[in-house]
BALOBA-1460 file (C-alpha; in Angstrom, 3 decimals):
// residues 109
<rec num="1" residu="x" x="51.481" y="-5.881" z="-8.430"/>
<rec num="2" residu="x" x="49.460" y="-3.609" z="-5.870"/>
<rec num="3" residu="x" x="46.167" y="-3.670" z="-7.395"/>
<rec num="4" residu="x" x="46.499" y="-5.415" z="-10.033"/>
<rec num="5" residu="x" x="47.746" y="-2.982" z="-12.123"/>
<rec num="6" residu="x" x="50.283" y="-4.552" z="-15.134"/>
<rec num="7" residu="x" x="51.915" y="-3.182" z="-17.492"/>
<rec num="8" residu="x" x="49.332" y="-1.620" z="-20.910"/>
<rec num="9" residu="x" x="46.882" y="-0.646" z="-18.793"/>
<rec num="10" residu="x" x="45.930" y="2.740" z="-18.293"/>
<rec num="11" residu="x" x="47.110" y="3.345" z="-15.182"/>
<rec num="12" residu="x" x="43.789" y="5.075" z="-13.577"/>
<rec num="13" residu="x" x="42.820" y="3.709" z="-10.139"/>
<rec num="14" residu="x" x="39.469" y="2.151" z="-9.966"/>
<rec num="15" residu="x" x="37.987" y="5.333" z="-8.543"/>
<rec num="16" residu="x" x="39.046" y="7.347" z="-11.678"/>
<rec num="17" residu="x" x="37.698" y="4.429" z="-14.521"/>
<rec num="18" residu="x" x="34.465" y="3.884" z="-12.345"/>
<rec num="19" residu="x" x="34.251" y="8.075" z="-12.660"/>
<rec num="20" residu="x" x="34.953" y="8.099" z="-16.430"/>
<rec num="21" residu="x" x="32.049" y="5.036" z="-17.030"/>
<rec num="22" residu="x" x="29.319" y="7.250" z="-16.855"/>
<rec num="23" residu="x" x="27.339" y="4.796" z="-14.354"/>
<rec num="24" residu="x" x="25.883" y="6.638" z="-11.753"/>
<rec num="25" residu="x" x="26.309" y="10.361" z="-12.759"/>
<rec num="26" residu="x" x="22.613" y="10.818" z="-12.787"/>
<rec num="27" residu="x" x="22.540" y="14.111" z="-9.820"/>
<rec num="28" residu="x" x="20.430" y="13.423" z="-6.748"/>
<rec num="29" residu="x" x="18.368" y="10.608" z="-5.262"/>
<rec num="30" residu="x" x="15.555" y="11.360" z="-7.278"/>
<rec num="31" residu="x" x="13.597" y="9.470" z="-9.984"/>
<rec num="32" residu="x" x="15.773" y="9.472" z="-13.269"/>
<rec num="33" residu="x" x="14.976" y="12.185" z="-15.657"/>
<rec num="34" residu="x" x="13.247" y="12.090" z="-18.739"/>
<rec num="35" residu="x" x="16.259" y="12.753" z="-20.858"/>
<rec num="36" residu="x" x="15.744" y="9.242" z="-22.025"/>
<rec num="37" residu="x" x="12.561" y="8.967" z="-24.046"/>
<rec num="38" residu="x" x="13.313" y="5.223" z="-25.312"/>
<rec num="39" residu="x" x="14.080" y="4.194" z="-21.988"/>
<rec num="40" residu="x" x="11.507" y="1.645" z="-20.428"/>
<rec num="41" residu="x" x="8.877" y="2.341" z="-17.919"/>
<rec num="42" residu="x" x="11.974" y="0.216" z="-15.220"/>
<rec num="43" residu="x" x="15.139" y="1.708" z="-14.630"/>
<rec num="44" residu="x" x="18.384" y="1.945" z="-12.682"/>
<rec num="45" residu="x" x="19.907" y="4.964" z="-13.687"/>
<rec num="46" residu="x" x="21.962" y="6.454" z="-11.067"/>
<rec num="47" residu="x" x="21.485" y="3.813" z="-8.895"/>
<rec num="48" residu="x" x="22.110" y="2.837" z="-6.323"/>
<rec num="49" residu="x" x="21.783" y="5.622" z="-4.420"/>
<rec num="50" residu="x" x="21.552" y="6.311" z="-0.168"/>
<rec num="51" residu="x" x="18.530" y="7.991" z="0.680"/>
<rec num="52" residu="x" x="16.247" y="8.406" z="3.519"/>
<rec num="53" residu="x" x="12.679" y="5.811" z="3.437"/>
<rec num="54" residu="x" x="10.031" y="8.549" z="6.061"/>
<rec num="55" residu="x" x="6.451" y="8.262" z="6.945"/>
<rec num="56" residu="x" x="5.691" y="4.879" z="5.662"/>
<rec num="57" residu="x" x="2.085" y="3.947" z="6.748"/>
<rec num="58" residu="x" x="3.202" y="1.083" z="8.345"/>
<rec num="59" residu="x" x="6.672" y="1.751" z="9.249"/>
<rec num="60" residu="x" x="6.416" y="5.190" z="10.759"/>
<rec num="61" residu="x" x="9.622" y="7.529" z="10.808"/>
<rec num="62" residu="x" x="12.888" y="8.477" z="9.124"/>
<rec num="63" residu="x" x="14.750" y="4.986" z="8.149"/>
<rec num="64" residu="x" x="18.276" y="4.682" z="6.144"/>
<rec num="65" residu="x" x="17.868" y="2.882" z="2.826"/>
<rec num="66" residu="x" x="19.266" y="2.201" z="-0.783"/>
<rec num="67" residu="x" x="16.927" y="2.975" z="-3.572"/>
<rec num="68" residu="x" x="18.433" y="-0.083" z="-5.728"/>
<rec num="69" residu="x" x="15.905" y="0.325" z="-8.885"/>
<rec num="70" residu="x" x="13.383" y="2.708" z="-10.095"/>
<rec num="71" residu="x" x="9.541" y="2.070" z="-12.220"/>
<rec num="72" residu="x" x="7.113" y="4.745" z="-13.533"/>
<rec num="73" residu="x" x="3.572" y="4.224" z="-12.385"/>
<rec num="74" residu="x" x="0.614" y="3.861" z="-14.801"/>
<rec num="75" residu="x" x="-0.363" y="7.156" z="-13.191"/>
<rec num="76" residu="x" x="2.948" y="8.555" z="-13.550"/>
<rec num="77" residu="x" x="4.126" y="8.264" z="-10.334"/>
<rec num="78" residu="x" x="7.729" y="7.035" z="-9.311"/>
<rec num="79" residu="x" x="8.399" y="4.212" z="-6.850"/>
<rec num="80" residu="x" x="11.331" y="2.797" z="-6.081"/>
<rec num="81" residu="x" x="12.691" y="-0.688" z="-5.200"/>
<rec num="82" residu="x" x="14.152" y="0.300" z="-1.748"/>
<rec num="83" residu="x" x="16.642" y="-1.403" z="1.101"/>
<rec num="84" residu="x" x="16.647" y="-0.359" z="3.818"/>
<rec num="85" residu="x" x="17.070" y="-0.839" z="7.991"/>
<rec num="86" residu="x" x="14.270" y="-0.525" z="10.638"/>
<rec num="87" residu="x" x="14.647" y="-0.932" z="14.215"/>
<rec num="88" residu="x" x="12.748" y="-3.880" z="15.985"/>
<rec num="89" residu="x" x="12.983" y="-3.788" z="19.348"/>
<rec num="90" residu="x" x="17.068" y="-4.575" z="19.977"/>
<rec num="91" residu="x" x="17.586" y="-5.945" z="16.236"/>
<rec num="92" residu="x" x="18.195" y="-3.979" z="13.323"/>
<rec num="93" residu="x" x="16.170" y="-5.601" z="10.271"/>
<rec num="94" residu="x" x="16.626" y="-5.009" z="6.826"/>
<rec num="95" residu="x" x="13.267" y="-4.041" z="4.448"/>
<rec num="96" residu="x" x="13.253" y="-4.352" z="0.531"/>
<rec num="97" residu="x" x="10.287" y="-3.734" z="-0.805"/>
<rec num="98" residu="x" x="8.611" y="-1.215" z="-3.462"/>
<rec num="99" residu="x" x="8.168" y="2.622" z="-1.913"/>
<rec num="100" residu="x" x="6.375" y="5.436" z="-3.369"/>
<rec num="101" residu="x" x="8.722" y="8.298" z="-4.128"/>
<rec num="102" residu="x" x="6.649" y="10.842" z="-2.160"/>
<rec num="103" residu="x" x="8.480" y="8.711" z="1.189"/>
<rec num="104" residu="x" x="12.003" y="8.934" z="-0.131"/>
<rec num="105" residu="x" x="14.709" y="12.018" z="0.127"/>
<rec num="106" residu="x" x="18.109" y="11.739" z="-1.004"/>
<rec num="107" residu="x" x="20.600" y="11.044" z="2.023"/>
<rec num="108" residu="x" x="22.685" y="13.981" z="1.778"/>
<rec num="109" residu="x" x="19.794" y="16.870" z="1.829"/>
């Protein structure tokens, strides 16, 4: 059957389950918020989510990425584990690395 739907399931596309999971619904591109006291210092609530990677020190300007993970700083700073695309030269290379949260914006503002 078209997408593998048989007969006892529920009958929800993949779109509608993945919706009614809960993973993800964390709003914006932000650090995750402190409505989890118990929660580790790493975490991947609401991620991953597009976002824009800007003013890098050694990668200047405005870069598309994919915060993939976030960690609270001793100081209690956010950075994020971070993919994302820079330009070199006529190739397109693709960055992970750990990025202060000051550099990131969500995609869509």
């Amino acid at each position: 059957m078209a997408g593998g739907m048989t007969p006892g399931r529920s009958g929800l596309t993949l779109a509608e389950r993945s919706a009614q999971s809960g993973v993800g619904a964390a709003a914006g591109g932000g650090p995750p918020s402190r409505e989890f006291p118990g929660r580790s210092s790493r975490t991947s609530v609401g991620c991953p989510r597009h976002c824009w990677v800007s003013n890098l020190p050694d990668v200047p300007g405005r870069w598309p990425g994919l915060a993939l993970e976030w960690a609270r700083q001793a100081d209690g700073s956010w950075t994020s584990r971070v993919a994302y695309a820079v330009r070199n030269g006529d190739q397109v290379v693709l960055v992970e690395a750990w990025v202060l949260a000051q550099h990131l914006t969500p995609a869509d503002g």
